[in-house]
VOBA-1610 file (N, C-alpha, C; in pm, whole numbers, padded with zeros to 5 digits, always signed):
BEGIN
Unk-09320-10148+09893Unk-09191-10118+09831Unk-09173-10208+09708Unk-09134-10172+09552Unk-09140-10237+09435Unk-08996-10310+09469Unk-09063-10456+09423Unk-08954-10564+09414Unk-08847-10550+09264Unk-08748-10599+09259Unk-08694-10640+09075Unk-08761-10733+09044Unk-08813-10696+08934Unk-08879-10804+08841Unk-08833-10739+08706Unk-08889-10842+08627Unk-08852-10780+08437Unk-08905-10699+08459Unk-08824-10579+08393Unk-08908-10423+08314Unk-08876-10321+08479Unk-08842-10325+08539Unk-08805-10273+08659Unk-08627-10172+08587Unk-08674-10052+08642Unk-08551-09986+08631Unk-08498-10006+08721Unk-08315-10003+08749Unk-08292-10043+08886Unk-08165-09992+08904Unk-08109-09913+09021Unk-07981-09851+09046Unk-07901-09935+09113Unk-07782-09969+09081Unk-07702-10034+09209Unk-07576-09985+09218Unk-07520-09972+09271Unk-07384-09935+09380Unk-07293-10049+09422Unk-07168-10096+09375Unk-07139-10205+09411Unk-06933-10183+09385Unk-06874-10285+09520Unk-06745-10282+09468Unk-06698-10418+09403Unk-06613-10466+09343Unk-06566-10529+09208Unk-06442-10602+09278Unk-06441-10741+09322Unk-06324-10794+09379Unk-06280-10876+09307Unk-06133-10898+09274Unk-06094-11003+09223Unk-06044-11108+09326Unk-06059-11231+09297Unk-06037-11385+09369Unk-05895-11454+09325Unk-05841-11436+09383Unk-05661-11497+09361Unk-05712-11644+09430Unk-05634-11732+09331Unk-05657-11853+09321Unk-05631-11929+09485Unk-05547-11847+09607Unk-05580-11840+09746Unk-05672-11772+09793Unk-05775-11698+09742Unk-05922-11672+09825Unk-05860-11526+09862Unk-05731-11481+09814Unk-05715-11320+09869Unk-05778-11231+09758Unk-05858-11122+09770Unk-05919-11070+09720Unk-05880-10917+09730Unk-05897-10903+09613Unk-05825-10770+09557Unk-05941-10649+09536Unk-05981-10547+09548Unk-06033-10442+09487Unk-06026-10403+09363Unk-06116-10416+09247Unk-06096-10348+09117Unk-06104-10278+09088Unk-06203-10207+09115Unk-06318-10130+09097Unk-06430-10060+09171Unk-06521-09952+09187Unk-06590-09943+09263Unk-06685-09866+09232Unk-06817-09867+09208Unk-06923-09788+09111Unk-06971-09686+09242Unk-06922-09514+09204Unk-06958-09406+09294Unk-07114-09438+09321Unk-07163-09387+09446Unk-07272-09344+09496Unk-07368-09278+09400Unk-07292-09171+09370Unk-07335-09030+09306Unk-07358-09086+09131Unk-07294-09209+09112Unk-07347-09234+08934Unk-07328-09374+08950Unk-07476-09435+09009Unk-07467-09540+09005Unk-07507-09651+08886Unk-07483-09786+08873Unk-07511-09871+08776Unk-07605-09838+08724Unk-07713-09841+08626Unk-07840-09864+08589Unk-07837-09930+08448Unk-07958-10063+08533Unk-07995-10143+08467Unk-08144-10163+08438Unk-08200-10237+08335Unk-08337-10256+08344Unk-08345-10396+08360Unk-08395-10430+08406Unk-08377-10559+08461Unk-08448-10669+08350Unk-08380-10731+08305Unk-08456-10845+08192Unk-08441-10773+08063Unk-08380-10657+08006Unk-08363-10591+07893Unk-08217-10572+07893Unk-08145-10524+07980Unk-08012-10495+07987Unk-07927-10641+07942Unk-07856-10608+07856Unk-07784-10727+07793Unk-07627-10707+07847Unk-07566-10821+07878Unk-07476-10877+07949Unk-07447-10903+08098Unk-07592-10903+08158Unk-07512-10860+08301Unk-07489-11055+08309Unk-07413-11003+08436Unk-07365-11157+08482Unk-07474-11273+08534Unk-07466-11353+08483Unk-07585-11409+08569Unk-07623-11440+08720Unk-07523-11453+08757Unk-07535-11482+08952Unk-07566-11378+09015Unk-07524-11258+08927Unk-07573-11097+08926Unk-07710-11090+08957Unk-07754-11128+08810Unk-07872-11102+08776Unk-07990-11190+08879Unk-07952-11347+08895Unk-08037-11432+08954Unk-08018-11362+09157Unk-07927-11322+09182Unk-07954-11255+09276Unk-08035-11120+09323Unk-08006-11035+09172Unk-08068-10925+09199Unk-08228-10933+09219Unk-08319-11047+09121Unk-08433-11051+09150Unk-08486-11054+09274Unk-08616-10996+09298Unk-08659-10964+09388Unk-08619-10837+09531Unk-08507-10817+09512Unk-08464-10699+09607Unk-08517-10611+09594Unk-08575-10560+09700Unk-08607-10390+09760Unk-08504-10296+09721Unk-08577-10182+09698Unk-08454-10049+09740Unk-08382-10034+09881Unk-08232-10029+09852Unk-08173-10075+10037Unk-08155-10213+09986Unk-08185-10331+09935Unk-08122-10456+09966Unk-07969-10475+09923Unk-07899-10575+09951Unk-07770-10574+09939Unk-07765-10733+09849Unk-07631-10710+09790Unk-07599-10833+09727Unk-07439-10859+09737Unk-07466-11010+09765Unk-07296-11071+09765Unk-07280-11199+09664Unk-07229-11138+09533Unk-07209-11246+09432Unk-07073-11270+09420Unk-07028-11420+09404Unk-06909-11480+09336Unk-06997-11524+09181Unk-06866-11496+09115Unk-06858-11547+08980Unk-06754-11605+08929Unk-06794-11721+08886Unk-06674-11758+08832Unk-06539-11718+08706Unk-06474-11736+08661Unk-06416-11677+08522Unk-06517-11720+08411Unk-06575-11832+08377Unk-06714-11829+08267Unk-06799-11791+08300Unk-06865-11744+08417Unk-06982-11696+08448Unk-06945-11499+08427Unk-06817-11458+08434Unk-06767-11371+08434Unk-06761-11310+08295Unk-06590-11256+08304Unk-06549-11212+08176Unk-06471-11322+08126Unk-06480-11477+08110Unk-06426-11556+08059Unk-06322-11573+08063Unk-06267-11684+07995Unk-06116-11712+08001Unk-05997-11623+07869Unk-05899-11637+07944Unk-05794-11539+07882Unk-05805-11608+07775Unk-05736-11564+07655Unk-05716-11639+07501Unk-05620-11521+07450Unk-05552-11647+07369Unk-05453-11606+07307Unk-05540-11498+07167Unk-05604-11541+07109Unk-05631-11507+07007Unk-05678-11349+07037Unk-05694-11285+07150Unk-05702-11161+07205Unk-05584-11060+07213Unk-05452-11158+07183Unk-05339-11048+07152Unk-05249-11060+07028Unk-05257-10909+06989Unk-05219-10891+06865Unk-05087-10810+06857Unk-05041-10858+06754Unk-04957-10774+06689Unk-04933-10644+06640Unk-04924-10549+06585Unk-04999-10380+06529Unk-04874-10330+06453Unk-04829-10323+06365Unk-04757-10258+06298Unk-04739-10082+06386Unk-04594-10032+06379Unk-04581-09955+06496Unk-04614-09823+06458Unk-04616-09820+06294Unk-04714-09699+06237Unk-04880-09643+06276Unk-04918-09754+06320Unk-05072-09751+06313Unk-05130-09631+06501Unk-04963-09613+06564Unk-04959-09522+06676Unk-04902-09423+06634Unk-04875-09350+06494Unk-04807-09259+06442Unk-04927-09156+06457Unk-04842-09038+06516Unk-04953-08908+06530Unk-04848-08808+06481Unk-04917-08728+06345Unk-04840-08643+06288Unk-04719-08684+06206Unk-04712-08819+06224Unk-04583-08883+06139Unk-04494-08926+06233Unk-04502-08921+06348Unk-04402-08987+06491Unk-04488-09063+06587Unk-04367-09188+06597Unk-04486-09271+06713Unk-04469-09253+06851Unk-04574-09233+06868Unk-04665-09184+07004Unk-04614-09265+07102Unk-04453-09218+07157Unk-04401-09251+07261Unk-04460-09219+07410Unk-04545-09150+07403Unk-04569-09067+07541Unk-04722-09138+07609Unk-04754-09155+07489Unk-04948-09212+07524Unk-04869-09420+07485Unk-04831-09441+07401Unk-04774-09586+07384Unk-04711-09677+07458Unk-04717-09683+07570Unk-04571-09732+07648Unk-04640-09868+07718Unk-04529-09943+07776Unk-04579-10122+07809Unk-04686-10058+07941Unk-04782-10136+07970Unk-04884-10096+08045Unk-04988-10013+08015Unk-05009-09968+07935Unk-05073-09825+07941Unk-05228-09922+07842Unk-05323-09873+07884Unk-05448-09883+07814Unk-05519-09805+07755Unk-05525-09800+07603Unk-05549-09746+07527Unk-05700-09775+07444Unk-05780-09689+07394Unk-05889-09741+07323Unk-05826-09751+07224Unk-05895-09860+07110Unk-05885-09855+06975Unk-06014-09882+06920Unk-06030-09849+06813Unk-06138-09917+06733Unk-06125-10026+06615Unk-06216-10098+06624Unk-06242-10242+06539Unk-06303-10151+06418Unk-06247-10251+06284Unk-06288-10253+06189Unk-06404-10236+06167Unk-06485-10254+06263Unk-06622-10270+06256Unk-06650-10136+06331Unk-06601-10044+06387Unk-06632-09908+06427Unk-06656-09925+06581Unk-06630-10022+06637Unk-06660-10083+06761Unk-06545-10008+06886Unk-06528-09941+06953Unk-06419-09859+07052Unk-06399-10017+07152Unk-06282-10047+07135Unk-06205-10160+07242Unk-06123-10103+07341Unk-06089-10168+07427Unk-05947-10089+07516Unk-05843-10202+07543Unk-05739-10187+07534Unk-05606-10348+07537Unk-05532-10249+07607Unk-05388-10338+07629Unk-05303-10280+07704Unk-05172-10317+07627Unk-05094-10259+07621Unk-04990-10287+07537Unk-04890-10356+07608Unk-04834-10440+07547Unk-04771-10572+07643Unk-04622-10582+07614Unk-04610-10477+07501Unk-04432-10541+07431Unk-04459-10377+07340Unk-04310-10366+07303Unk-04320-10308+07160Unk-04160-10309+07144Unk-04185-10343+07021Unk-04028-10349+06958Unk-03997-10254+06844Unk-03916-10252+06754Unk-03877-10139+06662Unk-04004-10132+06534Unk-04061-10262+06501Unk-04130-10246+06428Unk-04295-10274+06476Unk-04293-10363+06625Unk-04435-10390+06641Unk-04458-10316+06735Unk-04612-10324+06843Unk-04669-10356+06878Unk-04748-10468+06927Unk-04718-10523+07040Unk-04825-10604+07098Unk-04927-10573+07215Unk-05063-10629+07158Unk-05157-10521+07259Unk-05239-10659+07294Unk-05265-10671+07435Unk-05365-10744+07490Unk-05527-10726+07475Unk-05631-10772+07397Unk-05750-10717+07399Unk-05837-10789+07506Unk-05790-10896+07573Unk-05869-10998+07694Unk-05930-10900+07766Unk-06052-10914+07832Unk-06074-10809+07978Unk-05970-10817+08099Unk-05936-10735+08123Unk-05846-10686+08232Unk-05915-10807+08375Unk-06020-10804+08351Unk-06061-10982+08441Unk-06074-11121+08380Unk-06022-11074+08281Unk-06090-11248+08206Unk-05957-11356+08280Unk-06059-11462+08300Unk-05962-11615+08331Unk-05988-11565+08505Unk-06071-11475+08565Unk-06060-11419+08698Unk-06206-11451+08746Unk-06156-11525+08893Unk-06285-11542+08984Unk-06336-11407+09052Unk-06444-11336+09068Unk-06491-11194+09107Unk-06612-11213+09207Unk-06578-11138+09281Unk-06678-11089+09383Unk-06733-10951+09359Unk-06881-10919+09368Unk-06973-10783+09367Unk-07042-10792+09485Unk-06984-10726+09591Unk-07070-10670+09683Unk-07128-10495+09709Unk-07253-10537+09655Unk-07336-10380+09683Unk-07477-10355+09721Unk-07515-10250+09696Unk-07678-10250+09717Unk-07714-10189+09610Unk-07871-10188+09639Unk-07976-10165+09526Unk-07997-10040+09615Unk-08042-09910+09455Unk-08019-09775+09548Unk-08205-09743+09528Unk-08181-09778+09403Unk-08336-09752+09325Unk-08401-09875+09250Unk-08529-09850+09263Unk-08605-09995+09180Unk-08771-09909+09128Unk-08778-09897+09056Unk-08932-09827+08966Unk-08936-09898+08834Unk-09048-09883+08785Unk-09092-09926+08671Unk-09007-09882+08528Unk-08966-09918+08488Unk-08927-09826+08346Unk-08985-09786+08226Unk-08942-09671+08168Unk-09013-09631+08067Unk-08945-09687+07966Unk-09070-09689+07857Unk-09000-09787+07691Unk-08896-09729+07651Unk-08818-09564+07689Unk-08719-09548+07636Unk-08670-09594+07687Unk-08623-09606+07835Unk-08532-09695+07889Unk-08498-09795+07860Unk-08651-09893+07819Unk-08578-10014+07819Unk-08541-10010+07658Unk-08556-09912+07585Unk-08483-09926+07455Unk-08387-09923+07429Unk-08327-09813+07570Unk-08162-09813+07557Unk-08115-09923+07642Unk-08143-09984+07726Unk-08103-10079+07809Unk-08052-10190+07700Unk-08129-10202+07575Unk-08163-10291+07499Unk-07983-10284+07414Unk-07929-10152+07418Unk-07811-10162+07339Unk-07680-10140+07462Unk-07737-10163+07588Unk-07612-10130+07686Unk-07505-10212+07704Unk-07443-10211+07777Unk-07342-10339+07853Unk-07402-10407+07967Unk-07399-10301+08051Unk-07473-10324+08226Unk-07391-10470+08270Unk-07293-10518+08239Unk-07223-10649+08250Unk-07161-10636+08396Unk-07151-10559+08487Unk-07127-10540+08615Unk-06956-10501+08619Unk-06952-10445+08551Unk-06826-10405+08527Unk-06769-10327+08394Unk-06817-10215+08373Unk-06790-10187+08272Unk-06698-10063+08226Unk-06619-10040+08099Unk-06566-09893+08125Unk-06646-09739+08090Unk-06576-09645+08232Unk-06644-09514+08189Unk-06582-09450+08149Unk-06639-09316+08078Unk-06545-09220+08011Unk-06436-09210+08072Unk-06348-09197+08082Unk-06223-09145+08148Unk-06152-08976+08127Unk-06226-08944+08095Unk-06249-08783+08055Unk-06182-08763+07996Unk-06120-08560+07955Unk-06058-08524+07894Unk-05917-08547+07920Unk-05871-08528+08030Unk-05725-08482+08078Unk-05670-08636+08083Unk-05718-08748+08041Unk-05657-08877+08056Unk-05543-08877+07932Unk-05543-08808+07861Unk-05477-08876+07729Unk-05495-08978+07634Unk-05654-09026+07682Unk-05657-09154+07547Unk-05673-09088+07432Unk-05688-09169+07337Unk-05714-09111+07205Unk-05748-09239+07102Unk-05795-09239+07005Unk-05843-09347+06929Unk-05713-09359+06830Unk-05700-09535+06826Unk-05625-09613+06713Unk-05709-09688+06618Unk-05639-09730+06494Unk-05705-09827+06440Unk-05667-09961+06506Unk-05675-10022+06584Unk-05650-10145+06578Unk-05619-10248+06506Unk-05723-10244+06397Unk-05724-10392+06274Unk-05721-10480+06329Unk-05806-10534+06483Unk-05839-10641+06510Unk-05945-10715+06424Unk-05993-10634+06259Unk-06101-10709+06241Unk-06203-10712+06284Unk-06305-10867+06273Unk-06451-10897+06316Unk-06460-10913+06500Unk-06302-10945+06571Unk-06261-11003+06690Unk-06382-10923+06797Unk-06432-11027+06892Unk-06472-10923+06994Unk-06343-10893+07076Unk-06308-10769+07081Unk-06184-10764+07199Unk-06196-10767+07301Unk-06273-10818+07358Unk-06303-10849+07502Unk-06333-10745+07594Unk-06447-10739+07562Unk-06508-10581+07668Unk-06559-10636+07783Unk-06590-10808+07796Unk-06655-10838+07909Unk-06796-10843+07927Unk-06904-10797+07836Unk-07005-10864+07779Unk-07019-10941+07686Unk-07152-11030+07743Unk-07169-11137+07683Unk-07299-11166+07559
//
């Protein structure tokens, strides 16, 4: 049975806990059966490291139980992750987008740099916008408990695309059509907005 090693394609299945500073642990997240993680192991850029140093060597069928810390994670919260937005820049058709805009709601935007972010909008007043770009875990202790579904060799395309992925053990998926996102400019600039890779 092929172990993980570098260059190993590898499926995993795993749920996403958050760690409240009393050890109660929350559910985040949970990667389906049916579309699981895939990573290449030693090419895939961002995964976590306690992730990663655990995943070596597992069989197909093995299981993993990682804590991470908030730096070993998606880092610590920062201010410099929430912005301001002029309340035009949610104008669709010439009216702002009361319906998709509202406190809570997570929205993609894109960076100056063509980069798709997702924040959450935290305030809005007559003229602003304030949008959180931190990861929805950053400053958060996390638990991943899952298994390994698949483990084979990979092919160079793979690891070519592995080469531009996230695979950070937590990442966002399409959220389809019927969600209502839609793209903003942001004008966060050069900022990483905190997607949670590293």
């Amino acid at each position: 049975m092929e172990k993980i090693t570098h260059g190993k394609y590898v499926e995993i299945t795993y749920d996403l806990y958050k760690i409240a500073e009393d050890g109660a642990e929350t559910l985040m997240h949970q990667v389906d059966p049916d579309q699981p993680e895939v990573i290449v192991y030693g090419a895939t850029e961002g995964l976590l490291e306690p992730l990663e140093q655990q995943l070596l060597g597992l069989a197909e069928g093995g299981h993993f139980d990682v804590v991470a810390t908030p730096e070993q994670a998606f880092g610590p919260r920062s201010d410099e992750y929430i912005v301001n937005l002029e309340k035009e820049v949610f104008n669709v058709d010439g009216k702002f987008d009361s319906k998709m805009v509202h406190v809570g709601a997570a929205l993609p935007m894109m960076t100056a740099d063509g980069f798709q972010v997702y924040g959450t909008v935290v305030n809005i007043t007559d003229k602003e916008v304030t949008m959180d770009f931190n990861h929805p875990l950053a400053g958060s202790k996390v638990r991943l408990r899952g298994e390994v579904k698949t483990v084979r060799d990979a092919s160079e395309q793979e690891i070519k695309a592995a080469k531009g992925g996230c695979g950070c053990g937590c990442h966002d998926h399409d959220c389809g059509d019927d969600c209502g996102c839609h793209d903003h400019d942001c004008g966060c600039g050069d900022h990483d907005c905190g997607c949670g890779c590293h």
